[in-house]
TITORMAR-408161 format. One record per residue: x, y, z of N, C-alpha, C, O, CB in turn; residue number from 1. Coordinates in steps of 0.001 Angstrom, whole numbers. Last residue first. Glycine has a CB too. Layout:
<<X,Y,Z>,<X,Y,Z>,<X,Y,Z>,<X,Y,Z>,<X,Y,Z>,NUM>,
...
end
This chain:
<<-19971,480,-1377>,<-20133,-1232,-2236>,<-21806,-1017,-2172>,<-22557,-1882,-2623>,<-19363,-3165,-1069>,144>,
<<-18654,2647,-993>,<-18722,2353,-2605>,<-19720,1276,-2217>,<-20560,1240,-3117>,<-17142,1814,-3602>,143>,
<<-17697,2486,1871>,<-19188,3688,1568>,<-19650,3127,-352>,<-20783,3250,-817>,<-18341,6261,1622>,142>,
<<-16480,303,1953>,<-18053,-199,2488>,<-18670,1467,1957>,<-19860,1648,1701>,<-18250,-707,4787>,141>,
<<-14180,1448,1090>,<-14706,270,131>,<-16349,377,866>,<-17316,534,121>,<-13672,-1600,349>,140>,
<<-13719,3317,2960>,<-14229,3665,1318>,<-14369,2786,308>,<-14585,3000,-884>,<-13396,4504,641>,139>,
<<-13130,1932,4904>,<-14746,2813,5364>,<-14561,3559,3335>,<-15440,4206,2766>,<-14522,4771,7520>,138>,
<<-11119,368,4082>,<-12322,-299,4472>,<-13395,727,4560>,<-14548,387,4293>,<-12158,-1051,5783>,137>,
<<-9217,2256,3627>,<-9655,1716,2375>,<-10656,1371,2693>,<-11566,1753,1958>,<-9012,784,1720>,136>,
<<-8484,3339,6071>,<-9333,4754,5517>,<-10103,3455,3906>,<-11150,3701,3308>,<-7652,6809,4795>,135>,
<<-7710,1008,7189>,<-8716,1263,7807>,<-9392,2190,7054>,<-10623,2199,7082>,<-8476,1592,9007>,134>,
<<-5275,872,5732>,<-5776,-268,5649>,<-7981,273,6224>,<-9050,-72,5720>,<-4512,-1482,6914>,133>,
<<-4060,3142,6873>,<-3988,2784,5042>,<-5483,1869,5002>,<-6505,2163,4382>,<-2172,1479,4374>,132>,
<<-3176,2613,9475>,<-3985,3462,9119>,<-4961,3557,7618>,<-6122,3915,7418>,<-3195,4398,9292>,131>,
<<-1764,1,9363>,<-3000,194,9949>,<-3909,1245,9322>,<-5004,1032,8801>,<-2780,498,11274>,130>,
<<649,987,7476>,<-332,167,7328>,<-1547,-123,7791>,<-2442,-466,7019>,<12,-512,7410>,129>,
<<1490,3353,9456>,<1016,3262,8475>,<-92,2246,7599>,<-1217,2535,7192>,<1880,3368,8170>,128>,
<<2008,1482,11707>,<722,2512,11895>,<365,2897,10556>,<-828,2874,10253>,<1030,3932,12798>,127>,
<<3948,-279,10357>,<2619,-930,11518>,<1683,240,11419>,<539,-6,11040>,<3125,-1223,13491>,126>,
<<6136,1409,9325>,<5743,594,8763>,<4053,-173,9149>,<3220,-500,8303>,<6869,-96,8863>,125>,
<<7338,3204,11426>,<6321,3592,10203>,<5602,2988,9902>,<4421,3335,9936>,<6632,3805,9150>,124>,
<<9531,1679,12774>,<9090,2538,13163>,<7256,2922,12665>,<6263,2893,13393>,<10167,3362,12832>,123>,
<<10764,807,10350>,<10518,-38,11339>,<9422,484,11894>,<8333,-42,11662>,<11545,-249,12215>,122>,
<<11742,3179,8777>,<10816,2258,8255>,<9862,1166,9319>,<8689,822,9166>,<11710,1461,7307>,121>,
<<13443,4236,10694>,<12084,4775,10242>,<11365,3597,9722>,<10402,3127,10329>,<12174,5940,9107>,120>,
<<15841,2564,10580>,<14903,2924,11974>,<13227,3421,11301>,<12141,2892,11536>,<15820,4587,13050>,119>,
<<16115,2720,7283>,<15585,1478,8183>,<15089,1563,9466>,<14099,897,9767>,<16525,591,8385>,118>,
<<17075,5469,6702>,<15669,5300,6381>,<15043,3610,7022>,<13850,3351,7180>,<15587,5475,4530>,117>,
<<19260,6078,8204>,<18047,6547,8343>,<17099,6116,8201>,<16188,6112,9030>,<17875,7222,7934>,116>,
<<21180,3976,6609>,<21652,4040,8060>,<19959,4880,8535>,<19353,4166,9334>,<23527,5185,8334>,115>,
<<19654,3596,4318>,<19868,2454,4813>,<20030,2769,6807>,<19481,2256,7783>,<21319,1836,3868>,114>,
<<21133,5181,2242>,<19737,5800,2873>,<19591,4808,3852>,<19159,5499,4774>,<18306,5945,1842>,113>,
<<23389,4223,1297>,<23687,5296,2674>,<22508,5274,3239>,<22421,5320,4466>,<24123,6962,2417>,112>,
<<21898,990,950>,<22801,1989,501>,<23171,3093,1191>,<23382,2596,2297>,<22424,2419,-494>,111>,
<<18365,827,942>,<19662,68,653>,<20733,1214,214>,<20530,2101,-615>,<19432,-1135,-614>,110>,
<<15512,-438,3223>,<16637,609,2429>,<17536,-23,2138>,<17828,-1117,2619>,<17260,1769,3097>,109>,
<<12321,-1953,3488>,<14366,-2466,3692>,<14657,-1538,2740>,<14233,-1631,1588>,<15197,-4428,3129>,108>,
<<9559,-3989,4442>,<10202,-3147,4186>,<12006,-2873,3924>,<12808,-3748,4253>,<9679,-2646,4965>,107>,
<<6408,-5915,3637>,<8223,-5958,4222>,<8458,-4939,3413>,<8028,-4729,2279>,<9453,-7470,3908>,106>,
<<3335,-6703,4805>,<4536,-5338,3893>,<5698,-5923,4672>,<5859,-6261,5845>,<4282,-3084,4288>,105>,
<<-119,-7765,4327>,<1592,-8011,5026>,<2454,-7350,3587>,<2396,-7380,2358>,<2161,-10294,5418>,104>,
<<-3353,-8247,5418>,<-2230,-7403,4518>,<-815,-7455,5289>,<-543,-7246,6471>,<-2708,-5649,4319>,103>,
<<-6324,-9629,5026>,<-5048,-9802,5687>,<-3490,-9352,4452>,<-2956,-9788,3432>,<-5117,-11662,6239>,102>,
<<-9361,-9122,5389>,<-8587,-8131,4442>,<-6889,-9319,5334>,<-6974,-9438,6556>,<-8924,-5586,4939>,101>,
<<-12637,-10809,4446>,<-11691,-10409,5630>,<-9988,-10284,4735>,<-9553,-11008,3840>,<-11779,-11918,7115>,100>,
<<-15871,-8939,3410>,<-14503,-9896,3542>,<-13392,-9355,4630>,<-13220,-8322,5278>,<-13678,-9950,1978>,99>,
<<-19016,-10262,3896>,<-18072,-9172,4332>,<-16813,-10310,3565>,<-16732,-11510,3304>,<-18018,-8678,6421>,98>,
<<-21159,-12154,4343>,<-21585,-10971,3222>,<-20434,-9781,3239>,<-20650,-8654,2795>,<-23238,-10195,3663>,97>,
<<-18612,-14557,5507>,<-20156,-14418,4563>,<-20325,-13595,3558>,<-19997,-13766,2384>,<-21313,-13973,5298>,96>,
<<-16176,-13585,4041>,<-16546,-14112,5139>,<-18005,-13361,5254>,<-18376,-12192,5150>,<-15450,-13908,6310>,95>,
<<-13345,-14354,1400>,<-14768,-14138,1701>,<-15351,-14515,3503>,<-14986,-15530,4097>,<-15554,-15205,511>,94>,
<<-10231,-12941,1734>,<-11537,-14494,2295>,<-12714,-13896,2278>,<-13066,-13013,3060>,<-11463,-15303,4143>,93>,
<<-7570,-11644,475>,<-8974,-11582,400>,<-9929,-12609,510>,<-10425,-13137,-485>,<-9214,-11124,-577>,92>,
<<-4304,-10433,984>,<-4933,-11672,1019>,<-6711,-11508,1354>,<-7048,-11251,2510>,<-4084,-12551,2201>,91>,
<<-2101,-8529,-249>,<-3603,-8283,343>,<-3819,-9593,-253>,<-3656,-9933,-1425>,<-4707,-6838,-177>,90>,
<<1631,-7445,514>,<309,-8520,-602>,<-471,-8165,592>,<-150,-7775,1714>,<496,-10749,-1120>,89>,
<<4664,-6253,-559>,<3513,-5935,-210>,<3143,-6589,-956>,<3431,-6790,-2137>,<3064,-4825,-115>,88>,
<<7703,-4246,-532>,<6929,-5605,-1407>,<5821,-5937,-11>,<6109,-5874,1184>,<8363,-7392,-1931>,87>,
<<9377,-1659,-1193>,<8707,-2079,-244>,<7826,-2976,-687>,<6962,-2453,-1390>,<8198,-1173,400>,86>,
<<12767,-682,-934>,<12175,-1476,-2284>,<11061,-1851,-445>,<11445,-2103,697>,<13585,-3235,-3659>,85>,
<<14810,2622,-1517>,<14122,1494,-357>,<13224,809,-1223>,<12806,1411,-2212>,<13186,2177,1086>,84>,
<<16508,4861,-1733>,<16967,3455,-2318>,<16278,2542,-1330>,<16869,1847,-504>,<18721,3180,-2377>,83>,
<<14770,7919,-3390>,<15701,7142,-1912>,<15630,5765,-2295>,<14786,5415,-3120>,<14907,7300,-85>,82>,
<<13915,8644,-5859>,<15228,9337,-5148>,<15704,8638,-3600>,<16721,8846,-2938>,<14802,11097,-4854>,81>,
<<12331,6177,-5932>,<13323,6741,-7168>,<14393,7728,-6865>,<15502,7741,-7401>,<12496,7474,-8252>,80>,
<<11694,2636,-4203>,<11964,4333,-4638>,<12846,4795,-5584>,<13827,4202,-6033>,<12459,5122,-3575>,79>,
<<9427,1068,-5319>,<10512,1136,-5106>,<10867,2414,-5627>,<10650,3045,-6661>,<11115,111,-5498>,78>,
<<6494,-1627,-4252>,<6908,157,-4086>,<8300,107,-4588>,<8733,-1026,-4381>,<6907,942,-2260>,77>,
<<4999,-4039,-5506>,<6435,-3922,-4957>,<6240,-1710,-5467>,<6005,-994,-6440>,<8100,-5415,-6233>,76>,
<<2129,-6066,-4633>,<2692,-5101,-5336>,<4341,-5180,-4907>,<4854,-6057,-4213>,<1911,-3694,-5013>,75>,
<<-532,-7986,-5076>,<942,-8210,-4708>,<1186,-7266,-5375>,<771,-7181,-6531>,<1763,-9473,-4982>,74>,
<<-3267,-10115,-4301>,<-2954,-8636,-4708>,<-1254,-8105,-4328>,<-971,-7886,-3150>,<-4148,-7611,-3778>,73>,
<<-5996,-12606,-4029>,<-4685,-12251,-3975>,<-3958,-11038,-5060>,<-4069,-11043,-6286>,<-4070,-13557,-4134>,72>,
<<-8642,-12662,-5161>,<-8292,-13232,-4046>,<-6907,-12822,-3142>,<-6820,-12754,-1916>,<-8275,-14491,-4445>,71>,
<<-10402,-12962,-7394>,<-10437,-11539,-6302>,<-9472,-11989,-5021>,<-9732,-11532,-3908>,<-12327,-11128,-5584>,70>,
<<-7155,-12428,-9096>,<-8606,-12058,-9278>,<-9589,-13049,-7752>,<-8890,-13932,-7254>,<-9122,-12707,-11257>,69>,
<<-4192,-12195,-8390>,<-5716,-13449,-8499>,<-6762,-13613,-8105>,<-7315,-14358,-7296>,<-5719,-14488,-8155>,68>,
<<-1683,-11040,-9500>,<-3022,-10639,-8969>,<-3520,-11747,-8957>,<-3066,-12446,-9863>,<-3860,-9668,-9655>,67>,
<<1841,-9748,-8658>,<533,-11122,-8775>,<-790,-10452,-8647>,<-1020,-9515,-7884>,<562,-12452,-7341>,66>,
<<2348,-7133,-8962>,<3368,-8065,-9319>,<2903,-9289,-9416>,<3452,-10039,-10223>,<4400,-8088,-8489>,65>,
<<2166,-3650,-9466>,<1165,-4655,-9409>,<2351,-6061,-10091>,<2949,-6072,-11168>,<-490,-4107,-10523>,64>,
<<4444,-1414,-8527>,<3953,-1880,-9384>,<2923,-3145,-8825>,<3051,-3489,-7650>,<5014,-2134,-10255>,63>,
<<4925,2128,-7951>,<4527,1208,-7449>,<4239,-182,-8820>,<3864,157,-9943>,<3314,1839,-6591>,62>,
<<7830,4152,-7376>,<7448,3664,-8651>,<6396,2211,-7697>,<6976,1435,-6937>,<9150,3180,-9916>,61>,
<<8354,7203,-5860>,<8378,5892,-5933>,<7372,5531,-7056>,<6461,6209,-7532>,<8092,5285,-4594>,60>,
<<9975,9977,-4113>,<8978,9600,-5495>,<9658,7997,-5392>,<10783,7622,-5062>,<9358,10741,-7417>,59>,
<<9414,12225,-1448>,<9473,10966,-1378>,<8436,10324,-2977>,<7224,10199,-3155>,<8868,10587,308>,58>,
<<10340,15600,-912>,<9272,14946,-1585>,<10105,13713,-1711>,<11294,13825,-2008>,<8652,15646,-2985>,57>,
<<11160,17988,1675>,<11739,16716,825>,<10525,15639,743>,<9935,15044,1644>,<13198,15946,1652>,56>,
<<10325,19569,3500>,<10770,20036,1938>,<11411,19366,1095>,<12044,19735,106>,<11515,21028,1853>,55>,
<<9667,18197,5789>,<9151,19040,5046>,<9188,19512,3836>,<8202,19836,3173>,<9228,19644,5438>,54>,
<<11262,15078,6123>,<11391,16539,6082>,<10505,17573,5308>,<10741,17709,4107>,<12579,16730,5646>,53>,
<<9991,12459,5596>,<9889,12568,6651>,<10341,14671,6715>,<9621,15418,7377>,<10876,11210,7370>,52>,
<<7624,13321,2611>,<8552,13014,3289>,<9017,13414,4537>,<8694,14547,4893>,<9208,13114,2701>,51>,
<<4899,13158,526>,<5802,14010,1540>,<6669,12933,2268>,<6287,11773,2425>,<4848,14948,2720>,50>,
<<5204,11520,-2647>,<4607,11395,-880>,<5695,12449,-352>,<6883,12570,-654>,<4803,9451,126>,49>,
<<4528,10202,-5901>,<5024,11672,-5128>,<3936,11434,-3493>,<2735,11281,-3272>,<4387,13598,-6435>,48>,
<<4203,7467,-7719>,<3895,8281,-6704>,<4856,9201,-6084>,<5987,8812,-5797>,<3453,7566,-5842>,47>,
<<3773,6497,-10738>,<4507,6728,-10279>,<3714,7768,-8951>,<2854,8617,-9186>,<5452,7077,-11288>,46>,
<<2100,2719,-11648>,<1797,4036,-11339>,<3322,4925,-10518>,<4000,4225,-9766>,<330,3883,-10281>,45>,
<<1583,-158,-12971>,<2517,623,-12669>,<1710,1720,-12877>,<894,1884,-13783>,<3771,503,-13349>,44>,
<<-397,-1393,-14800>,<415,-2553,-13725>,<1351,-1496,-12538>,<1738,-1937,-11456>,<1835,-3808,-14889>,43>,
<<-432,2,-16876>,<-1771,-572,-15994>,<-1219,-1417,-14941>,<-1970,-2142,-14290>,<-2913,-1548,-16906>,42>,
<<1530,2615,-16590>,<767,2092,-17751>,<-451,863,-16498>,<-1048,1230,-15486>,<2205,1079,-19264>,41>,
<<1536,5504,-15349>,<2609,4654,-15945>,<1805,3419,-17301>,<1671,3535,-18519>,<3410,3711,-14380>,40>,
<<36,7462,-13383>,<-349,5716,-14028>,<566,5957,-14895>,<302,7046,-15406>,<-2037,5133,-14802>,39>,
<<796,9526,-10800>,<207,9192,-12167>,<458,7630,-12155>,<893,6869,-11291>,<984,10043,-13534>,38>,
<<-167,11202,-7561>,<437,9829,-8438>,<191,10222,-10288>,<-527,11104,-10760>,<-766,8059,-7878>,37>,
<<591,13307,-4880>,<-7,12932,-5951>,<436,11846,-6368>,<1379,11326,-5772>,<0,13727,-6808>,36>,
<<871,13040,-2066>,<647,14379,-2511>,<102,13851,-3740>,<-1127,13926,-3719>,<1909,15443,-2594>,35>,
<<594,11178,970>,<395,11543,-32>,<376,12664,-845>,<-271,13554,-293>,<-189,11228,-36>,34>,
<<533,10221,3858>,<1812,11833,3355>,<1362,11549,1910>,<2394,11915,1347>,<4223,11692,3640>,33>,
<<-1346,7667,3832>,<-172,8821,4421>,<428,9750,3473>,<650,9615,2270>,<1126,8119,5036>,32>,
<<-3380,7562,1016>,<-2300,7115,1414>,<-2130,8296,2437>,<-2499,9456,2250>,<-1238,6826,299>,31>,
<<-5933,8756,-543>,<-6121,7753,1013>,<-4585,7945,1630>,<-4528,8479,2737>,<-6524,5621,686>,30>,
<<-5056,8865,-3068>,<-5704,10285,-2077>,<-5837,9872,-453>,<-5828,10602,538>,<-7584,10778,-2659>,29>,
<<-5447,6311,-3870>,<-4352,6868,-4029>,<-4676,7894,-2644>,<-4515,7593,-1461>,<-4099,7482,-5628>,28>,
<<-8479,5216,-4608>,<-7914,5186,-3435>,<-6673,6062,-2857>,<-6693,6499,-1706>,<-7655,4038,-3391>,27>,
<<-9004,5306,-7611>,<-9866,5201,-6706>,<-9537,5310,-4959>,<-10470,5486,-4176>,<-10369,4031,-7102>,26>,
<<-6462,4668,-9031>,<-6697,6207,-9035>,<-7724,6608,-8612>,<-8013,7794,-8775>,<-6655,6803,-10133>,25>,
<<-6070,2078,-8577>,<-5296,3382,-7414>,<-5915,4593,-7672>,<-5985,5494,-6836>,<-3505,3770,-7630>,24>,
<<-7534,-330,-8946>,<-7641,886,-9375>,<-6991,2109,-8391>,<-7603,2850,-7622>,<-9055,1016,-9615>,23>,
<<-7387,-2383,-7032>,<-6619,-2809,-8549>,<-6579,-1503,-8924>,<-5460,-1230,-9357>,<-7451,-3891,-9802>,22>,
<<-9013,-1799,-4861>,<-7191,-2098,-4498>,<-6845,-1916,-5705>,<-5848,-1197,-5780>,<-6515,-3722,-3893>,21>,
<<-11630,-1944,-6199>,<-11016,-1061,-5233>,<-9822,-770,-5292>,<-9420,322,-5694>,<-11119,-1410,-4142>,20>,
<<-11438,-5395,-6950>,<-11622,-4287,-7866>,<-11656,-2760,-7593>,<-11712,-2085,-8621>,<-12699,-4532,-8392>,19>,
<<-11245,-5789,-4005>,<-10274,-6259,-5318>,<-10281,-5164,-6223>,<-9458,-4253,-6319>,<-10805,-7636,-6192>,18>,
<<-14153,-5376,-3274>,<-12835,-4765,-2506>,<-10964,-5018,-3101>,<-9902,-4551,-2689>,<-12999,-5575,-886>,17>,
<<-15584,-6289,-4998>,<-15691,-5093,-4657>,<-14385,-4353,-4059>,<-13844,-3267,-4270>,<-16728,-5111,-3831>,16>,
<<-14630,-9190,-4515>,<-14766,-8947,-6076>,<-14410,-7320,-5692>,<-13276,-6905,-5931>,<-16571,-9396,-6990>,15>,
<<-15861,-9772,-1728>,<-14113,-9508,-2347>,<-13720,-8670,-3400>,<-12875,-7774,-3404>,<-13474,-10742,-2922>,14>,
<<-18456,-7162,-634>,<-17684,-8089,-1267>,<-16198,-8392,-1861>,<-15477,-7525,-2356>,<-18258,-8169,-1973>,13>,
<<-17968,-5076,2447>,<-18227,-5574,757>,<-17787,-6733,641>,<-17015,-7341,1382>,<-17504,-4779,-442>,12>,
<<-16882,-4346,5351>,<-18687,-4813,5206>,<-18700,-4969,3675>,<-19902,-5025,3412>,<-20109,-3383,5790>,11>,
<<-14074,-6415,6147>,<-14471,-4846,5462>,<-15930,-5976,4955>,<-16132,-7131,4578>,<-12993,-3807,3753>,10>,
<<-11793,-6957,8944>,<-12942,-7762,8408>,<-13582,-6381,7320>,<-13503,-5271,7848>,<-14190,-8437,9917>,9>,
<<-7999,-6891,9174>,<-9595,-6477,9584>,<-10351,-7002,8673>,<-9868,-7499,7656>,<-9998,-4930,9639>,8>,
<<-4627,-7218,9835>,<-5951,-7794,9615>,<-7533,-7104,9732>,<-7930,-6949,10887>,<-5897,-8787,10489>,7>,
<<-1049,-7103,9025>,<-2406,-6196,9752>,<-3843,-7037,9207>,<-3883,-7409,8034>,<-2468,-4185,9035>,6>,
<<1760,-7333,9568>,<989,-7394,9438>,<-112,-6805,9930>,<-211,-6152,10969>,<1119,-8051,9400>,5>,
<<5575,-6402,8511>,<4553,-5996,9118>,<3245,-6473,8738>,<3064,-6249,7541>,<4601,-4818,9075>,4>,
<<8821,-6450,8709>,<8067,-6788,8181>,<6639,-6739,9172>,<6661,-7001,10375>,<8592,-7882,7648>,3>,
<<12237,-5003,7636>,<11058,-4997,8213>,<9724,-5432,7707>,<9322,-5052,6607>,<10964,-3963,8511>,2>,
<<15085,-6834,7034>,<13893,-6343,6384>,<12765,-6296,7421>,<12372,-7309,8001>,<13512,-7237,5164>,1>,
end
């Protein structure tokens, strides 16, 4: 299982930057290769992402798995046409008038998709997250 961290400091409050993360249909539009999502019900949203081939759409089911209010944020991604389960938490410290963001993803295919989709994931997993992580901070600090 690939596993990946990332850290930065964001100019809002936790509460602000919690209540950000909890609402996808405030952020969603942020993701890599994004194309669209719906909400499922309040814990669960289904997402549509481009995929590594042009003409192959990547659908996954995200769900919300711990929350603690403003502190801790735990999801699990798991795909619906490719067999990869991606479990993911946002750890939230207040640090003074800012908080500090520490986000860790493990990744892991299962099944034929396994021989492809694990180099990639490895691969993906660090810049993606970086990138993810950085477009949330300049749209949590333009909201707060």
């Amino acid at each position: 299982m690939k596993q990946t961290t990332y850290e930065l400091d964001i100019h809002a409050s936790p509460q602000h930057v919690y209540d950000t993360l909890r609402n996808v249909d405030r952020w969603a539009h942020l993701a890599p290769n994004y194309d669209h999502h719906a909400k499922i019900d309040e814990r669960t949203s289904h997402w549509v992402m481009h995929g590594i081939l042009p003409t192959k759409k990547i659908e996954a089911d995200v769900t919300f798995v711990k929350e603690q209010r403003p502190t801790v944020l735990a999801f699990v991604l798991r795909g619906n046409n490719e067999h990869f389960t991606i479990q993911g938490q946002v750890i939230l410290t207040p640090n003074g008038h800012n908080t500090h963001m520490f986000v860790q993803i493990k990744g892991q295919a299962e099944g034929m998709s396994a021989v492809l989709l694990n180099p990639l994931m490895q691969a993906a997993l660090p810049s993606v997250t970086k990138k993810l992580a950085h477009r949330l901070a300049e749209k949590m600090e333009q909201t707060a």
